[in-house]
C-alpha positions in Angstrom: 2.6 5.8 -5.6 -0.6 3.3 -5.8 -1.8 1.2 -4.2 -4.1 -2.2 -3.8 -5.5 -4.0 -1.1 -6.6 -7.2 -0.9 -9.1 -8.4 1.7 -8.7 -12.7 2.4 -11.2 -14.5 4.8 -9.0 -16.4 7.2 -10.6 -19.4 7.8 -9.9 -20.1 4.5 -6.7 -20.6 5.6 -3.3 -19.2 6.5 -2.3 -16.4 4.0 1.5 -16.9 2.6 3.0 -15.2 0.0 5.8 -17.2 -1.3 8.6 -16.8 -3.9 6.2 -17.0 -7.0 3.8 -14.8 -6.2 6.7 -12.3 -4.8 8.3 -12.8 -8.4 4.7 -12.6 -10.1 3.7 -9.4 -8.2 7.2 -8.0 -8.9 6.6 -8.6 -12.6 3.9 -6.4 -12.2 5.2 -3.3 -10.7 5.2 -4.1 -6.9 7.7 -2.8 -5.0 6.0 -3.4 -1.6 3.5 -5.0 0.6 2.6 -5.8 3.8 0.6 -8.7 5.2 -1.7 -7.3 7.7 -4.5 -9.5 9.9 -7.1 -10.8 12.4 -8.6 -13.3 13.8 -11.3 -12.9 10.7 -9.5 -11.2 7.8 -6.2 -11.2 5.9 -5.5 -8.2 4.4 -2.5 -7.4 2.0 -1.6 -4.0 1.1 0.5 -3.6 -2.4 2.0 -0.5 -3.8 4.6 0.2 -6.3 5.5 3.6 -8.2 5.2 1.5 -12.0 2.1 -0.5 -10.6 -1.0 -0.1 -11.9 -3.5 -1.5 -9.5 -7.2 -0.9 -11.8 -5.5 -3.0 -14.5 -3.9 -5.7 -11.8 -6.1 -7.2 -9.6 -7.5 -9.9 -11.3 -3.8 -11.3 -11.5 -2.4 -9.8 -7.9 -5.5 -12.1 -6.8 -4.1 -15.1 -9.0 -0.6 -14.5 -7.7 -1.4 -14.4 -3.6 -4.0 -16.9 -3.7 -4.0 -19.4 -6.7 -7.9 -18.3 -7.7 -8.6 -20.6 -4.5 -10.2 -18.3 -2.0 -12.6 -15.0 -2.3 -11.4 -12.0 -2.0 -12.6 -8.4 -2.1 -10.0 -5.9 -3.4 -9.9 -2.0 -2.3 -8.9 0.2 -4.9 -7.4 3.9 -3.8 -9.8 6.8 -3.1 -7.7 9.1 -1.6 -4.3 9.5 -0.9 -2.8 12.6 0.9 0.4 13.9 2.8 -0.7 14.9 7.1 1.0 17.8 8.7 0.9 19.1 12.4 -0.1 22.7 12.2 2.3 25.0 14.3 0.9 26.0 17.3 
């Protein structure tokens, strides 16, 4: 799976991700995401098994925010399956 995340300044505003963009962001392979936040940042976390997030962004940023605020988007580094050890 891959995966995007896109970092939103909130007092730019409150961060809503309505039908269009859902359908927009479904159009482009997103099967997920999750609206995450604080006082200072929005952050929205995307992943989808047919989404490709390098060749993305530029429109998953059109789609959750109209070209109207700044972001900063987070491309995957690493991504890796945790396990207890048995003791």
């Amino acid at each position: 799976m891959t995966m995007l995340v896109v970092l939103l300044e909130a007092d730019e505003g409150e961060v809503t991700v309505g039908s269009r963009a859902v359908d927009q962001l479904a159009r482009l392979g997103v099967t997920s995401l999750a609206l995450l936040g604080d006082k200072r940042t929005a952050c929205i976390v995307l992943d989808g098994w047919a989404f490709d997030p390098v060749r993305s962004a530029d429109q998953v940023v059109l789609a959750i925010s109209d070209g109207t605020r700044s972001a900063r988007v987070l491309h995957s580094v690493m991504f890796t399956a945790v396990a207890a050890l048995p003791s």
